[in-house]
C-alpha positions, 0 to 999 in steps of 0.5 A, a space after each residue: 511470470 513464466 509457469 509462476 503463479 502469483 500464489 508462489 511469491 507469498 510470505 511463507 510462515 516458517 521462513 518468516 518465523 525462522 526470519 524473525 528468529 535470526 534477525 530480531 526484526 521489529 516487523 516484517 513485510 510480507 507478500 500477500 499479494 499487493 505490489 507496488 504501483 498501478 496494478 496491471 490486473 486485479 490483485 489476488 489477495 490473501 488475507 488467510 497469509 497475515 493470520 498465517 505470518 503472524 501466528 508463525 511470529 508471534 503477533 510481530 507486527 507486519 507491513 504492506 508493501 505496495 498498497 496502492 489501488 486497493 479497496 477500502 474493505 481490503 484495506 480495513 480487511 488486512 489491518 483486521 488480520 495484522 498489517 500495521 504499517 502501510 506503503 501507500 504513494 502511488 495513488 496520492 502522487 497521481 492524485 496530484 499528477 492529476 490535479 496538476 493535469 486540470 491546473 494546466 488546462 486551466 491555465 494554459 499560460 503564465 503558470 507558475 511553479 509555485 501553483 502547480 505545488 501548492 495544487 499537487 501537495 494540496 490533492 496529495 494532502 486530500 488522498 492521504 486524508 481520506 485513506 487515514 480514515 479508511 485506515 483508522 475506520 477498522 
């Protein structure tokens, strides 16, 4: 990131408010400090950003980008304070990748294609599964 800290790349209010003004948006994705992916280090997250965003909008309902790797209180922390909508793929795809892992140690010969999706989607399901309850438990 150069001399950049990562405080630098959040949503700002007043553009998001002169954003919403231009363009007429239905919601808007804001930095607050998720990425997308596996994180490298331990998100910097600020939550004081979404009340800041949505107060400058007028309670316009806001995205998460990237949610993966997140804790559970994160989560349920940022829809408290206004996230509505949440990117979240990277942690259910290696929950399959990983399903997927043990099925071929399992099974080292005479897999078929139709196992190994049944056993990702299965694992994928189950990681969707048990976000939604983290995410409905607010």
């Amino acid at each position: 990131l150069g001399d950049y800290r990562p405080e630098d790349f959040y949503t700002k209010p007043v553009e998001a408010a002169d954003y919403k003004a231009r363009t007429g948006v239905d919601a808007l994705a804001i930095s607050f400090g998720t990425v997308h992916g596996v994180y490298k280090a331990v998100p910097k997250l600020d939550f004081g950003v979404i009340d800041a965003v949505r107060q400058a909008t007028g309670g316009l309902p806001l995205v998460m980008h990237g949610g993966s790797g997140l804790s559970d209180g994160d989560y349920r922390e940022a829809i408290r304070r206004g996230i509505r909508k949440i990117n979240y793929y990277t942690y259910g795809a290696i929950a399959g990748g990983n399903a997927v892992y043990d099925l071929v140690r399992e099974k080292p010969e005479g897999l078929q294609f139709h196992e190994v999706h049944v056993c990702a989607t299965a694992a994928i399901c189950e990681d969707i599964k048990r976000v939604m309850k983290v995410f409905a438990a607010v």
